[in-house]
TORKOL-4160 file (C-alpha; in steps of 0.2 Angstrom, whole numbers, padded with zeros to 4 digits, m for minus):
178
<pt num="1" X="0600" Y="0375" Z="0685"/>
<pt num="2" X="0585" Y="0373" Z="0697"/>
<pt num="3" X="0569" Y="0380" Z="0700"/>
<pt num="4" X="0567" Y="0401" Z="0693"/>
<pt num="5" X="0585" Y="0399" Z="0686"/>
<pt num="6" X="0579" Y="0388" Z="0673"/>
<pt num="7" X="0565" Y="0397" Z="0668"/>
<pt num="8" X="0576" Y="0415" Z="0666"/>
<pt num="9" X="0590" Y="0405" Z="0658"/>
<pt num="10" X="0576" Y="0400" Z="0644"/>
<pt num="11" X="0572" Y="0415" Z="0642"/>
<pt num="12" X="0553" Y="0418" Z="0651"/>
<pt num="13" X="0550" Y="0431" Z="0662"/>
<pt num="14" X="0552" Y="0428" Z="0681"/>
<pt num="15" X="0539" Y="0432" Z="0691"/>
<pt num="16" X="0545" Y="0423" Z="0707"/>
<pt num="17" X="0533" Y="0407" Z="0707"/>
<pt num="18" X="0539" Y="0390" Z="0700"/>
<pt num="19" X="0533" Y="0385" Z="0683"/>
<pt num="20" X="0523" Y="0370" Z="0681"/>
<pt num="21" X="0534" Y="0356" Z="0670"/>
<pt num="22" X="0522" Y="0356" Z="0656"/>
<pt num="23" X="0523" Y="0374" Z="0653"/>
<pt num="24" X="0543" Y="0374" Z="0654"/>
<pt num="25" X="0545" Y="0361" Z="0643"/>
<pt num="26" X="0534" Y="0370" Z="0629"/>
<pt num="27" X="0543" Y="0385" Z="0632"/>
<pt num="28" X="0561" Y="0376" Z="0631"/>
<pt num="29" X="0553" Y="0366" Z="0616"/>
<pt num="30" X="0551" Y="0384" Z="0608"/>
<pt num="31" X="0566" Y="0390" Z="0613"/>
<pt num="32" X="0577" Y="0376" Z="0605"/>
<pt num="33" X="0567" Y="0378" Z="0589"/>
<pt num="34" X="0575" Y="0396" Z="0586"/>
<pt num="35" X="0593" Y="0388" Z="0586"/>
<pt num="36" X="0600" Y="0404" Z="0595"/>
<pt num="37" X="0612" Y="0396" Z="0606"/>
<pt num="38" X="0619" Y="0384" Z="0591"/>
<pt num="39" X="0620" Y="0401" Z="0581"/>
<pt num="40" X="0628" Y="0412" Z="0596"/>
<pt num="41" X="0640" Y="0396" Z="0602"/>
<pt num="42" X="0645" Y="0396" Z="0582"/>
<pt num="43" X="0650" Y="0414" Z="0582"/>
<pt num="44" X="0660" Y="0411" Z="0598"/>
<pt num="45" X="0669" Y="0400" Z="0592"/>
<pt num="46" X="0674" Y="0407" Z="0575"/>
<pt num="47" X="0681" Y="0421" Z="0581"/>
<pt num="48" X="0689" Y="0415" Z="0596"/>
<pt num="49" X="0696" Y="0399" Z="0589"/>
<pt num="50" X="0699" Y="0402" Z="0569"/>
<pt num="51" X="0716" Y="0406" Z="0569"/>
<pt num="52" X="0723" Y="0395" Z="0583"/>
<pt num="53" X="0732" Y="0379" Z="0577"/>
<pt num="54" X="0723" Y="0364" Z="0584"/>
<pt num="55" X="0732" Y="0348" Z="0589"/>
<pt num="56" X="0721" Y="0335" Z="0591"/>
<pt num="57" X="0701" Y="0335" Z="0591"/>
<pt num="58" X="0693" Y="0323" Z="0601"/>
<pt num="59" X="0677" Y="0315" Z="0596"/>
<pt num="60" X="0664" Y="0305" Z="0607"/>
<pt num="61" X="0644" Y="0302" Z="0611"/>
<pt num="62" X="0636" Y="0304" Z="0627"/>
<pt num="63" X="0620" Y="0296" Z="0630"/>
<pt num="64" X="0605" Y="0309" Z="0638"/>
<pt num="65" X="0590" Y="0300" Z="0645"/>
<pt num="66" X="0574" Y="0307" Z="0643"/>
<pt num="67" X="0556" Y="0304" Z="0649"/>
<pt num="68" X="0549" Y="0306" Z="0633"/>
<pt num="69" X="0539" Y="0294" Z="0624"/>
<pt num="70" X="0544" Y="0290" Z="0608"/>
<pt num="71" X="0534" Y="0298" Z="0592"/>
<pt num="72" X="0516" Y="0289" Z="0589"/>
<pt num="73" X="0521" Y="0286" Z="0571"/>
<pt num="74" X="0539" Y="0280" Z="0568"/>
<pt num="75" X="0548" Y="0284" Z="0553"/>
<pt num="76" X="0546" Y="0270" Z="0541"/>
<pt num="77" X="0560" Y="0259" Z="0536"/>
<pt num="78" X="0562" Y="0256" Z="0519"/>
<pt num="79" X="0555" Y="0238" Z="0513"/>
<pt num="80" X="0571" Y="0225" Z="0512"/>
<pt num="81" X="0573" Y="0218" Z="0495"/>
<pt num="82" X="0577" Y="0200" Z="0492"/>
<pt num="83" X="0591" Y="0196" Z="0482"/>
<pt num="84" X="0595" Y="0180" Z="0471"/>
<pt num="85" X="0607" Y="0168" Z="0477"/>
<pt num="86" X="0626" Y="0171" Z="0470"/>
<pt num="87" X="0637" Y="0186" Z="0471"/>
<pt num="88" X="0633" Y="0203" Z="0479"/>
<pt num="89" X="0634" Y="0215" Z="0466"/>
<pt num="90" X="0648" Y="0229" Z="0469"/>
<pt num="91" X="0642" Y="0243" Z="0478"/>
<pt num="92" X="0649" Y="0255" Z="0463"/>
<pt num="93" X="0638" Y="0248" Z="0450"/>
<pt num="94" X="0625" Y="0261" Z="0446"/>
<pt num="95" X="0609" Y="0257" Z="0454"/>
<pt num="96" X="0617" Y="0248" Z="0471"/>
<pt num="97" X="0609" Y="0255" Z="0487"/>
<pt num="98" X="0623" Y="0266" Z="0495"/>
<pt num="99" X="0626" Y="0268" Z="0516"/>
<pt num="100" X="0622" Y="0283" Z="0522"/>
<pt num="101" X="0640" Y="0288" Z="0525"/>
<pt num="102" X="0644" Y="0286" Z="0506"/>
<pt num="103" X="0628" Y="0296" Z="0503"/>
<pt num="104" X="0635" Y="0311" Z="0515"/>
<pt num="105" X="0652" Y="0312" Z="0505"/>
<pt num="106" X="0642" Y="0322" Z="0493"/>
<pt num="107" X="0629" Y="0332" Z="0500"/>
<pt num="108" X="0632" Y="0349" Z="0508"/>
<pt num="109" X="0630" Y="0350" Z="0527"/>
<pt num="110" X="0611" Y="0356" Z="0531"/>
<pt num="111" X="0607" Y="0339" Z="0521"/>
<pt num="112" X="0619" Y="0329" Z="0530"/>
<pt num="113" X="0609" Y="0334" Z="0546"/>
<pt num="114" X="0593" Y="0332" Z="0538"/>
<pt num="115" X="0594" Y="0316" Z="0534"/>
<pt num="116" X="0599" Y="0311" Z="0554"/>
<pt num="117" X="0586" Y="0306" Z="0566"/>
<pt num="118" X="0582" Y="0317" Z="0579"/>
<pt num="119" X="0567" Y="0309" Z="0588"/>
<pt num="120" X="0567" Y="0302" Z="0603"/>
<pt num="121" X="0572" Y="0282" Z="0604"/>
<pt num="122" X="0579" Y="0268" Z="0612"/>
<pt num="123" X="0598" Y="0267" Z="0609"/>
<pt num="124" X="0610" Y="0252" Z="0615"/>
<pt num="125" X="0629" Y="0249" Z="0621"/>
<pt num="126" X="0640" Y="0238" Z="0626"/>
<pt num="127" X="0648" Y="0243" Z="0644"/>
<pt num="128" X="0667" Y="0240" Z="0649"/>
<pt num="129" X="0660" Y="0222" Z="0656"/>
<pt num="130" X="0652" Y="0218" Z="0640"/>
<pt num="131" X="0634" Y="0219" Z="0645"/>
<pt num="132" X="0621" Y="0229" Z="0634"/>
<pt num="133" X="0613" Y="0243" Z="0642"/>
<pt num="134" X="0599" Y="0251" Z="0634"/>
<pt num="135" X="0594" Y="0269" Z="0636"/>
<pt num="136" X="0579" Y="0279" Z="0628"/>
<pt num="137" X="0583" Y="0296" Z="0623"/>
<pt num="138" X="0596" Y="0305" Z="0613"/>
<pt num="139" X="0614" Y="0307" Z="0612"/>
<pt num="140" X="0625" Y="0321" Z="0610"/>
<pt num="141" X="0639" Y="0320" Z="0597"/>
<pt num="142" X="0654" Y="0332" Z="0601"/>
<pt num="143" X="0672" Y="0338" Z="0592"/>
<pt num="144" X="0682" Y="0342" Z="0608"/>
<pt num="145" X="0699" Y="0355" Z="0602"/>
<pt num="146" X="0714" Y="0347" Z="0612"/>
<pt num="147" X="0704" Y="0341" Z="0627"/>
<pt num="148" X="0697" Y="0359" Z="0632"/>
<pt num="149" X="0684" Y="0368" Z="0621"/>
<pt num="150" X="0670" Y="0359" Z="0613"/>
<pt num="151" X="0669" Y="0363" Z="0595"/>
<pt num="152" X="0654" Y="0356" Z="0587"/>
<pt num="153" X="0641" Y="0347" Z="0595"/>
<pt num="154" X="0624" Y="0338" Z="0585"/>
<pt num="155" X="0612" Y="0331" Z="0596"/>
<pt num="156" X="0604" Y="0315" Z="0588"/>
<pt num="157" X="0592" Y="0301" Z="0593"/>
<pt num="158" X="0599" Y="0288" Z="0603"/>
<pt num="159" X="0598" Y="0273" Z="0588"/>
<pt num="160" X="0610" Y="0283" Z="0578"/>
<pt num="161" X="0628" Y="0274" Z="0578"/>
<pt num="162" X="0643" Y="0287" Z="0580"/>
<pt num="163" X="0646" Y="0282" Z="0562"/>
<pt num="164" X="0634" Y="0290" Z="0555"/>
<pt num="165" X="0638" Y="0306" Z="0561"/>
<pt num="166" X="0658" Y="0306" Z="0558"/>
<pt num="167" X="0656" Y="0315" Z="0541"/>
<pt num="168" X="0644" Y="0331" Z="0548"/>
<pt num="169" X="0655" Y="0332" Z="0562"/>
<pt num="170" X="0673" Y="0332" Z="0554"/>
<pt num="171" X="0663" Y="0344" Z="0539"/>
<pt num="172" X="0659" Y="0357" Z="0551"/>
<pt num="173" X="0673" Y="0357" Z="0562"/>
<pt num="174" X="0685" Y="0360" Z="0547"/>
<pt num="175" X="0674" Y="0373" Z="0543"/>
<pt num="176" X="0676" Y="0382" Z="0559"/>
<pt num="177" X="0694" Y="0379" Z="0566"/>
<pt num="178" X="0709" Y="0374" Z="0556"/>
């Protein structure tokens, strides 16, 4: 979309000038924030695909770059314990740190998503030639039905491995197809 486009499509008024970037992205920040095109995408989709036998879902990340600087106060990271010499304990004994992943298993969806970065950042890959490109921004996370419709989609920060977002993913794209 380009130039009043945009602007209609998020839903300001057209008066026929251009509107400056800042005010756009305020207004798109705002307009994100209300989670009407999740909600209306997630309607769609229930009643179009709910009773149609899928085949195969797809799943894959897509990088987005942005020119955003990242927050002024990172997250913290948890302080790293030191541990004794001599055999990792088991991660089943009570009191063991668990992954994110075997934290999601039992929490219910909204926190699964809660618990996910979504702030800017810097993210890494590998390309096909084995060089690391770096990227900073965020990356879309999608369930693609047979190669055609897209089911669910989360949009993370870059740093998050695909990993981390298998369980929401697979969670609400068995909620919403079968």
């Amino acid at each position: 979309m380009t130039g009043n486009c945009a602007v209609y499509a998020a839903g300001t008024a057209c008066s026929g000038s251009r509107m400056n970037q800042s005010t756009f992205s305020r207004e798109f920040a705002e307009f994100a924030e209300t989670e009407l095109p999740q909600r209306l995408y997630e309607a769609l989709i229930e009643a179009t695909q709910k009773d149609r036998l899928i085949g195969h879902i797809a799943r894959d990340s897509s990088a987005i770059e942005s020119r955003e600087r990242f927050p002024e106060n990172p997250p913290p990271k948890p302080a790293r314990k030191h541990y004794k010499r001599g055999p990792k304990p088991k991660r089943s004994t009570p009191g063991s740190p668990r992954s994110r992943i075997e934290e999601q298993r039992r929490l219910a969806v909204p926190e699964m998503l809660a618990g996910l970065p979504r702030h800017c950042s810097l993210g890494v890959k590998k390309s096909s030639k084995g060089h690391q490109q770096y990227w900073r921004g965020y990356k879309l996370h999608l369930d693609v039905a047979d190669g055609k419709i897209p089911i669910t989609a989360l949009l993370t920060g870059a740093c998050v491995h695909d990993s981390q977002v298998a369980v929401p993913l697979i969670t609400l794209t068995s909620q919403r197809v079968t």
